[in-house]
LOLUMVO-528895 format. One record per residue (C-alpha): x, y, z; residue in one letter. Coordinates in steps of 0.2 Angstrom, whole numbers, padded with zeros to 4 digits, always signed. Example, Ala and Ser with C-alpha at 12.3 -4.5 7.8 and 13.67 -1.06 7.14 Angstrom:
<recs>
+0062-0022+0039A+0068-0005+0036S
</recs>
This chain:
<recs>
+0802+0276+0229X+0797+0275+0210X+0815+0273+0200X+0809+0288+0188X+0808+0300+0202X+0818+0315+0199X+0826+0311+0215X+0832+0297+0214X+0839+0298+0196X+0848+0313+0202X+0856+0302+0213X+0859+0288+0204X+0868+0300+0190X+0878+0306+0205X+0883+0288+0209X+0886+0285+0193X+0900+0298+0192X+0903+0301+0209X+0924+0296+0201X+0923+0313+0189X+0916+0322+0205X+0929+0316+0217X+0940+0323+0206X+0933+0339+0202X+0929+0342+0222X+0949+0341+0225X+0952+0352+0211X+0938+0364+0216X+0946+0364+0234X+0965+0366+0228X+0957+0383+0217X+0948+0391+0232X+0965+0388+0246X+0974+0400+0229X+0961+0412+0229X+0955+0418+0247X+0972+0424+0251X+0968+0438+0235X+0961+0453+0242X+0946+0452+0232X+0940+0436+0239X+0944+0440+0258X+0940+0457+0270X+0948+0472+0278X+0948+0470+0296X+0940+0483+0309X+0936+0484+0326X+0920+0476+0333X+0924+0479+0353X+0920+0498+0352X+0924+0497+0372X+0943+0498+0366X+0944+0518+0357X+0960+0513+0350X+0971+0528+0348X+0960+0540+0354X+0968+0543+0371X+0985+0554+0373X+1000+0543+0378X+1008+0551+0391X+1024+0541+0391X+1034+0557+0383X+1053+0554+0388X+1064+0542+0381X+1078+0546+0394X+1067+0539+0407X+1069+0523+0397X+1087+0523+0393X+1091+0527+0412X+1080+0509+0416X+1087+0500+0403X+1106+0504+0406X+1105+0501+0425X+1096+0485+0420X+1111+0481+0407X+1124+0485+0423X+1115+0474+0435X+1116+0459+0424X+1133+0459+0427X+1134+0458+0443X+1131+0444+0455X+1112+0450+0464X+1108+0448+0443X+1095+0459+0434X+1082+0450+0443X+1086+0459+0461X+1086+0474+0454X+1068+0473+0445X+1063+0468+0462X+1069+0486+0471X+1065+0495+0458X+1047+0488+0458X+1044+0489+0477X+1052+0507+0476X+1037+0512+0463X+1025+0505+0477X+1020+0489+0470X+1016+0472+0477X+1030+0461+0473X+1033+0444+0476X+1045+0428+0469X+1035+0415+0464X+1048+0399+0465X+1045+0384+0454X+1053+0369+0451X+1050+0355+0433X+1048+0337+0435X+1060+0330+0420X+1059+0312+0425X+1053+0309+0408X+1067+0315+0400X+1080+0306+0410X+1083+0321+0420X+1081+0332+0438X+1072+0346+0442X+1074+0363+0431X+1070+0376+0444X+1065+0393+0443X+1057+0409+0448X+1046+0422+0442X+1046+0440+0448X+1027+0448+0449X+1024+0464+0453X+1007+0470+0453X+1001+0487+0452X+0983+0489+0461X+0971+0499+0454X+0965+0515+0464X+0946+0515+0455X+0941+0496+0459X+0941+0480+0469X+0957+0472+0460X+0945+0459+0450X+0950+0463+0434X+0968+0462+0427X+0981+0465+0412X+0997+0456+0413X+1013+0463+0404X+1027+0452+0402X+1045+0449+0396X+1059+0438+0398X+1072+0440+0412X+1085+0436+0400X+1084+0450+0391X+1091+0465+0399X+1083+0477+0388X+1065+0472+0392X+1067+0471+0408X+1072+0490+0411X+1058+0491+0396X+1047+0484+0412X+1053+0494+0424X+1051+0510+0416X+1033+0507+0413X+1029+0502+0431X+1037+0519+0436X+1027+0528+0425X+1012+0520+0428X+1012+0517+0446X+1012+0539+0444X+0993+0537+0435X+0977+0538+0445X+0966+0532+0427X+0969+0511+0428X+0952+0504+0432X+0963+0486+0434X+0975+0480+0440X+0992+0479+0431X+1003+0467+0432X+1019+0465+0428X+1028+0448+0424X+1047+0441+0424X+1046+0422+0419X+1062+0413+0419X+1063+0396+0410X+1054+0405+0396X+1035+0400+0394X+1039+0387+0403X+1038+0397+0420X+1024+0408+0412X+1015+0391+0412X+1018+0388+0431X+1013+0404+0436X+0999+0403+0428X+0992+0387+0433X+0997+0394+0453X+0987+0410+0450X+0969+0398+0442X+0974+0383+0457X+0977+0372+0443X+0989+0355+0445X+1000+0351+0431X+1008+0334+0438X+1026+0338+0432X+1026+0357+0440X+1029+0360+0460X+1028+0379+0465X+1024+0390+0476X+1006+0396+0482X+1003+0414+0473X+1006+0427+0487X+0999+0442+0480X+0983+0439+0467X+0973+0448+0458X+0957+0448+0447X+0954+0438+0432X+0967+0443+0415X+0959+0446+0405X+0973+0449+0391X+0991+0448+0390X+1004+0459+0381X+1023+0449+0380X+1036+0459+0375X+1053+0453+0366X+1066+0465+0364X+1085+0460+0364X+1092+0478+0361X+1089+0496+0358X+1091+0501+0338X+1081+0514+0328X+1064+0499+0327X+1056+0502+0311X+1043+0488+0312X+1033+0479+0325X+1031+0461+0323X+1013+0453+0329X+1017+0436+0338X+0998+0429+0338X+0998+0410+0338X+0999+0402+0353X+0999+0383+0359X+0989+0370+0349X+0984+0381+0335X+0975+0394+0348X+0972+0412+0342X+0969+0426+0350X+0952+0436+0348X+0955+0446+0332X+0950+0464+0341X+0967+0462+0351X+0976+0460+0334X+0965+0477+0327X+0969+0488+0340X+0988+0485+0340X+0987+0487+0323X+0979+0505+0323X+0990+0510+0340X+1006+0505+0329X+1003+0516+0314X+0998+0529+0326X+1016+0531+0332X+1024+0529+0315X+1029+0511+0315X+1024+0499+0304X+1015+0484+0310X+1020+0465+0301X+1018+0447+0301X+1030+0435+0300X+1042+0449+0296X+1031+0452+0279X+1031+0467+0273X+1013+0475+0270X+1009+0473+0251X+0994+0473+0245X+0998+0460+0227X+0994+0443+0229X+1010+0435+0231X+1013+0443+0246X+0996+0439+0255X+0999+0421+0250X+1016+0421+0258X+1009+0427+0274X+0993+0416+0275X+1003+0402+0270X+1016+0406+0285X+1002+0409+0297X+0994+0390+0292X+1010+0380+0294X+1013+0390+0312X+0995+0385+0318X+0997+0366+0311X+1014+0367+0323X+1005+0371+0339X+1021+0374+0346X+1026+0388+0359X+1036+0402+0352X+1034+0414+0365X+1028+0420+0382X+1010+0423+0376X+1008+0404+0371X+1001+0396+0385X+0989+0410+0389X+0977+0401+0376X+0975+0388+0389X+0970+0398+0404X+0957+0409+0391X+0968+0425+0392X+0970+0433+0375X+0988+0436+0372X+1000+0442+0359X+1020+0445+0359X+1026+0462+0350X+1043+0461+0343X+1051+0475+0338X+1063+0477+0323X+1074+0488+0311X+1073+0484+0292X+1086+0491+0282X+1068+0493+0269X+1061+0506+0279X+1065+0521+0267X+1063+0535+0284X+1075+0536+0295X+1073+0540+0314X+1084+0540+0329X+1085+0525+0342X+1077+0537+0356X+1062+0541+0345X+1058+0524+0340X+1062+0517+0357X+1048+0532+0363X+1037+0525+0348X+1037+0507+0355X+1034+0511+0373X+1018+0522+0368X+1012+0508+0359X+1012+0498+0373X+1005+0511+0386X+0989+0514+0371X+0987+0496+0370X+0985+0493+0390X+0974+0511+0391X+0963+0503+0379X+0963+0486+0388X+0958+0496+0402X+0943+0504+0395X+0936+0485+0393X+0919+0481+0403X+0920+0461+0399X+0931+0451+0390X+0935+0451+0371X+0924+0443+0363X+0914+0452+0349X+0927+0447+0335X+0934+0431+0328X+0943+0416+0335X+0945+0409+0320X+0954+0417+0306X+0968+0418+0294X+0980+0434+0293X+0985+0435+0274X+0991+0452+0281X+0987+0463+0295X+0974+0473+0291X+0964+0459+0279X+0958+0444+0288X+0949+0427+0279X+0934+0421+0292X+0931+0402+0296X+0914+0403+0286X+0927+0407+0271X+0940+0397+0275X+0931+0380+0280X+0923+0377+0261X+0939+0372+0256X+0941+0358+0269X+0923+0352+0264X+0928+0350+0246X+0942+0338+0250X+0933+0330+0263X+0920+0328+0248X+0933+0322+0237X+0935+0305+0249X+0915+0304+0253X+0914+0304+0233X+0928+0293+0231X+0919+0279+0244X+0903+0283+0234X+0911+0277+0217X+0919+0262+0224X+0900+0256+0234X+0895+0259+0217X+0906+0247+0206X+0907+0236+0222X+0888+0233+0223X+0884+0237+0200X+0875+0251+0205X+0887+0261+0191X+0878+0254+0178X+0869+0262+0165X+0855+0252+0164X+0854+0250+0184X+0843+0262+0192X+0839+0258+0207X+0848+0267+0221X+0851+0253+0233X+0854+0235+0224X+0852+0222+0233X+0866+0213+0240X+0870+0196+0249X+0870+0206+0265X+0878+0186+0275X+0889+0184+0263X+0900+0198+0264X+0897+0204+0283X+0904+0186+0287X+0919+0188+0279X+0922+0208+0283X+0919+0201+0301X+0933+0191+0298X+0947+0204+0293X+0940+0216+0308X+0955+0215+0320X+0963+0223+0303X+0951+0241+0309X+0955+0239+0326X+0974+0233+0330X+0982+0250+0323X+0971+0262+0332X+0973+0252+0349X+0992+0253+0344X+0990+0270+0343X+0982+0273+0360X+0996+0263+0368X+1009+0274+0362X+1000+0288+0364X+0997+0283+0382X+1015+0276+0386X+1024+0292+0392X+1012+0296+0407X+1013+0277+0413X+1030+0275+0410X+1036+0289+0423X+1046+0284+0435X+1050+0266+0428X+1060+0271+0411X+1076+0286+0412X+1073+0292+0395X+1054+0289+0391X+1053+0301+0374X+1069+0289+0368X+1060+0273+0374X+1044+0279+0364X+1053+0282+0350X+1058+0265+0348X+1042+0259+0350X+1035+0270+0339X+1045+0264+0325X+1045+0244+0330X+1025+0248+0328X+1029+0245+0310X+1031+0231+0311X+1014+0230+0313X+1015+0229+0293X+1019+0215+0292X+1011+0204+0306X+0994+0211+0301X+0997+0211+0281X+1000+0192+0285X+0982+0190+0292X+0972+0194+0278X+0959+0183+0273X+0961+0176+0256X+0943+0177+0254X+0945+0196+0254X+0956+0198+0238X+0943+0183+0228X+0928+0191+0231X+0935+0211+0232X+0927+0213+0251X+0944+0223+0251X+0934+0238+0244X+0925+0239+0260X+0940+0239+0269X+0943+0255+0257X+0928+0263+0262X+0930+0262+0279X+0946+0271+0279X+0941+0282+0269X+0930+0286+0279X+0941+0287+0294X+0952+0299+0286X+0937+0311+0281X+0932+0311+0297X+0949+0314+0305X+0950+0330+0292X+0934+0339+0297X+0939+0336+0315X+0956+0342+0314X+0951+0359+0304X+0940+0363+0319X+0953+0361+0332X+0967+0368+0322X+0961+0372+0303X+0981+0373+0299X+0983+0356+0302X+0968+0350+0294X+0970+0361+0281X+0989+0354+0275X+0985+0336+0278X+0970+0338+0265X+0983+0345+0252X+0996+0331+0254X+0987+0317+0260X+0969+0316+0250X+0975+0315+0233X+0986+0301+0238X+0973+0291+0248X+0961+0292+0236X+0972+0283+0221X+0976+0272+0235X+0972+0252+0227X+0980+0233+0232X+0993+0228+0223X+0989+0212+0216X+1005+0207+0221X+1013+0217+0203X+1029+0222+0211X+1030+0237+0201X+1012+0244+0210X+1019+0238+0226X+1034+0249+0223X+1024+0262+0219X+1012+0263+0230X+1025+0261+0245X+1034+0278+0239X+1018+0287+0238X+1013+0281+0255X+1030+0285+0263X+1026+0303+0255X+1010+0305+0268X+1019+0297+0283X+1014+0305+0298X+1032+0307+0303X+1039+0313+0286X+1025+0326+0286X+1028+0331+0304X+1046+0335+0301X+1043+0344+0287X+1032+0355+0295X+1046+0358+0307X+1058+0359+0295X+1049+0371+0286X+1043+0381+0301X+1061+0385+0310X+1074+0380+0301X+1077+0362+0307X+1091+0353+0299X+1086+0336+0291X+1098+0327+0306X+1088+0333+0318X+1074+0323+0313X+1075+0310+0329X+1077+0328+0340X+1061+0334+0333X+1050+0318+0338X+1058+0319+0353X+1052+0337+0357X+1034+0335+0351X+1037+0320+0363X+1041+0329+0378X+1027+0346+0373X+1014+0334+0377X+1019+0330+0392X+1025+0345+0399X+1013+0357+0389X+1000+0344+0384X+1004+0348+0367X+0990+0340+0354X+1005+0339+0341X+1011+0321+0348X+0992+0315+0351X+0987+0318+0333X+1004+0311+0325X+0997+0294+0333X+0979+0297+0326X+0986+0300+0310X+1000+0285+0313X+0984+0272+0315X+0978+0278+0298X+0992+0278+0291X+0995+0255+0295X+0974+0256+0292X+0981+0264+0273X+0995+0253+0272X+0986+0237+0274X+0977+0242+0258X+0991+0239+0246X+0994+0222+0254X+0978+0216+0248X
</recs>
C-alpha cells in the first residue's frame, strides 16, 4: 500500500501515539463506570413479559390470624423433640398435598471430614387445570420457625384455590443451599460426585422460577429486600425483579437493594450499583435462590425488614398480611406464564430497583480498558520495531524476523510454566480426594510454595533478552493475555471483569524490568503485590461480608471448598489470574 494513503498515515499517526491513547482510553473508561450509575445515563425498568399482569389480580390472602396461628404452632413445635419439621409434614398432608422427605447425605472428604447429612421436606400442590408439567417452587429455611408456618399458611390457603394452572411446590431445605443443591440435582437426575441422596418420590414439571423466603421474625416490615445474585455472577431474568417490584409497592412496602434506600441523586445509585458489582464478582451463595442459576430456574430471595426511616407506621399483622400477598401476587403471576421468562435481560446492573444499566451500556467501559492494554502493546511494537518515528512511515518495518524468534523461542517455558502451574493447582482438589485429610489446607500450601516459582523461573532468563530488549515481546504477550482474560471474564461475570480492570490495568501497563536499580525493584514489587490475586480476592470478601483481616487463610479455604462442592468459578479464576500474575512478575526481573 502507497505510504501517502490516507490509511495508512492514519495508522501510522495512531502507532505513533498509541502511549497518549492508552492513556486517554483508561481515563475514558474510569469517566463512563462514574456516570452510568447517574440516572441520566441509564433507564427506568418496565415489564416486557406482558404474560405476568402484575398486580392486576385481587390477592385473596385476607387474614393475618391465619398466619399467626401457623407461625406460633410452628415456634411451639420447634421446641419439642418431633422438631418443626414433623409438624410441616402433618400440616402439609392434612392440606392434601403430596409430601415426601428427600434424605441427603455430603461427601466432606476434602475437608478432612464425614458425611453432613440431611433432609428436605417437599410438598407439592398439584394443579387441578393441567398435566403437572409446569411448576413454581416456594422455599424457606427449616431453621427458621417463622418461615416455616409462613409456608404452611400458604399451602393452606392455596391448596383451597381451584385457579393454579402449575403445580406449586413447597420446599424446606436443611443444610441451607447446600440441600437446595441436592434436591435439585435428584429432581434434573444430575450426579454431583460429593452428594448421595435419595431418588425424588413425587416429581413434577419443569420450575420454571423460584421464590425463597427469609424471615427470622414477625415485626411491623417496612421494606422488602430483593436477594437476586446467585452462584458465579448469575442473574435472574430482569422481568422476575419488575414484577416483585410493582406487587411490592402495591401492598405499601417499599422494595430495596442491599438495604439502599430508594433515592433518586447520584450518590445513592452509585452506592447500589457499586454493591451489586462487588456481590456478582463474589459469585458466592447467599441464599436459597443461588444454585437455581445452575439448573436454569430464575430465582430470587425476599427479605423482609423494619427501618426505623420509614416515617408511616403500621401494625405487625398488617405488614405480616402485606408480605404474604406479595408473595401470593407474585406466584398468581408466575402462574399466568405460557413459557419461561425470557423477554428481558440477563444481564444488567441494578443502580436501584426501578433503573436498570443494560450490557450494551455497560460493556464500553470494559472495551476501553481492554483498549488501554492493546494500545499500550501497540506503542511498545512501536519503539521495539522504530515504527514511532517521525520520519518512518511505513506501517510494518521490517524486522530480522530469525534473529529475535530464535531468542523468544528460547525464554518460551517463561509463557508456559506459570499457566501449567496454574492448571495443576487448579486440578489438585479433585485428584487428591481420598489420599490427602484436609485437601483445601494441602492446597493452600501449594498455592503459596508456587511462588517460589519466582525465583526458579527469574533465574532462567536469557541474558540475551535484556541486551537486545526481546523482553518487550515478552510484554506484549502478557499484555495481551491479560486483555483477553478481561473481556472473557466481563462476559461470564461483568463484576469481576469489571474490578480487575480498575485495579489491575493501570498497574500492568506502567509494568517495566528493573534494570536491577533496587529502588525500581522495590517499587515495582509493591505495586505488584497491590494486584495479587489473593490480596484482591480477600478484599473482595472483606469488602463484601464483613471479614476480618485474620481470616484471610479461612477465606482461601472457602473459595476452596465452593468449588468443589458448588463448582464455584471463584477458585478456577484465582488461578487464571495467579498464572498472570508470575507471567507479570517475571517482567520486572528482566
Amino acid at each position: 500500500m502507497n505510504s501517502n494513503s490516507p490509511i495508512v498515515r492514519f495508522g501510522c499517526a495512531i502507532i505513533r501515539k498509541s502511549e497518549s491513547l492508552s492513556f486517554l482510553s483508561s481515563v475514558i473508561g474510569l469517566i463512563y463506570c462514574l456516570l452510568i450509575p447517574n440516572p441520566l445515563f441509564n433507564e427506568e425498568t418496565y415489564t416486557s413479559e406482558s404474560a405476568l399482569l402484575p398486580g392486576l389480580v385481587d390477592e385473596q390472602l385476607d387474614d393475618s390470624g391465619e398466619i399467626y396461628q401457623m407461625i406460633h404452632e410452628a415456634q411451639k413445635a420447634s421446641k419439642t423433640a418431633a422438631g418443626t419439621l414433623n409438624w410441616a409434614v402433618e400440616r402439609f398432608r392434612s392440606f392434601g398435598l403430596d409430601v415426601y422427605l428427600h434424605h441427603f447425605a455430603v461427601k466432606e472428604e476434602y475437608a478432612g471430614g464425614g458425611n453432613r447429612t440431611g433432609v428436605t421436606v417437599c410438598a407439592t400442590l398439584r394443579t387441578r387445570r393441567g398435566a403437572s408439567t409446569e411448576s413454581i417452587l416456594l422455599g424457606a429455611s427449616p431453621e427458621s420457625p417463622t418461615a416455616v408456618g409462613l409456608l404452611v399458611a400458604f399451602a393452606e390457603s392455596f391448596s383451597k384455590r381451584n385457579y393454579w394452572a402449575k403445580d406449586v411446590v413447597f420446599l424446606l431445605p436443611q443444610l441451607s443451599h447446600v440441600g437446595m443443591l441436592a434436591w435439585l440435582d435428584a429432581y434434573h437426575l444430575g450426579k454431583v460426585e460429593q452428594f448421595s441422596y435419595d431418588e425424588i418420590a413425587v416429581r413434577s414439571g419443569r420450575i420454571e422460577a423460584a421464590l425463597m423466603v427469609n424471615v427470622d421474625k414477625v415485626e411491623p416490615y417496612s421494606h422488602v429486600d430483593i436477594v437476586y445474585h446467585m452462584l458465579n455472577g448469575q442473574l435472574p431474568n430482569l422481568d422476575l425483579i419488575n414484577m416483585l417490584v410493582k406487587l411490592i409497592r402495591k401492598h405499601n412496602l417499599r422494595p430495596t437493594i442491599f438495604n439502599q434506600e430508594q433515592r433518586t441523586d447520584y450518590y445513592s445509585s452509585l452506592r447500589t450499583a457499586y454493591y451489586g458489582i462487588l456481590e456478582q464478582a463474589a459469585g458466592e451463595p447467599n441464599g436459597l435462590h443461588s444454585v437455581c442459576g445452575r439448573f436454569g430456574i430464575q430465582a430470587v430471595t425476599l427479605r423482609p425488614y423494619y427501618s426505623r426511616t420509614a416515617r408511616d407506621f403500621r401494625d405487625s399483622s398488617e405488614a405480616l398480611l402485606s408480605l404474604g400477598r406479595v408473595i401470593e401476587g407474585s406466584l398468581r403471576s408466575l402462574n399466568n406464564l405460557q413459557e419461561i421468562l425470557h423477554q428481558s435481560f440477563f444481564f444488567y446492573v441494578l443502580p436501584s430497583p426501578d433503573r436498570y444499566i443494560s450490557i450494551g451500556m455497560y460493556m464500553p467501559a470494559v472495551l476501553c480498558f481492554a483498549f488501554t492494554l492493546l494500545f499500550k502493546v501497540t506503542a511498545i511494537w512501536a519503539r521495539f520495531t522504530g515504527a514511532d518515528s517521525e520520519q518512518n512511515l511505513d506501517p510494518i518495518p521490517e524486522v530480522e524476523q530469525p534473529a529475535w524468534l530464535s531468542s523468544l523461542k528460547s525464554g518460551a517455558h517463561l509463557l508456559f510454566v506459570p499457566p501449567a502451574v496454574g492448571c495443576l493447582l487448579l486440578s489438585l482438589p479433585k485428584l487428591l480426594v481420598g489420599r490427602v485429610n484436609d485437601i483445601p489446607n494441602f492446597v493452600f500450601v501449594c498455592f503459596l510454595a508456587s511462588h517460589l516459582l519466582l525465583h526458579f523461573l527469574g533465574s532462567t532468563i536469557p541474558d540475551q533478552w535484556r541486551v537486545d530488549d526481546f523482553f518487550k515481546i515478552y510484554h506484549m504477550i502478557v499484555l495481551i493475555e491479560y486483555a483477553l482474560l478481561i473481556c472473557a471474564c466481563s462476559l461470564l461475570n461483568f463484576g469481576l471483569g469489571l474490578i480487575y480492570c480498575l485495579l489491575v490495568v493501570p498497574v500492568v501497563t506502567r509494568l517495566n524490568p528493573s534494570n536491577g536499580q533496587p529502588i525500581h525493584l522495590t517499587s515495582r514489587v509493591l505495586c505488584l503485590m497491590l494486584i495479587h490475586p489473593i490480596y484482591l480476592y480477600i478484599l473482595m470478601q472483606i469488602g463484601r461480608w464483613q471479614a476480618e483481616p485474620t481470616d484471610m487463610k479461612e477465606i482461601i479455604l472457602r473459595a476452596i471448598s465452593s468449588y468443589m462442592l458448588l463448582d464455584n468459578w471463584s477458585f478456577a479464576i484465582l488461578m487464571i489470574m495467579l498464572s498472570l500474575w508470575i507471567n507479570a512478575a517475571l517482567l520486572i526481573r528482566m
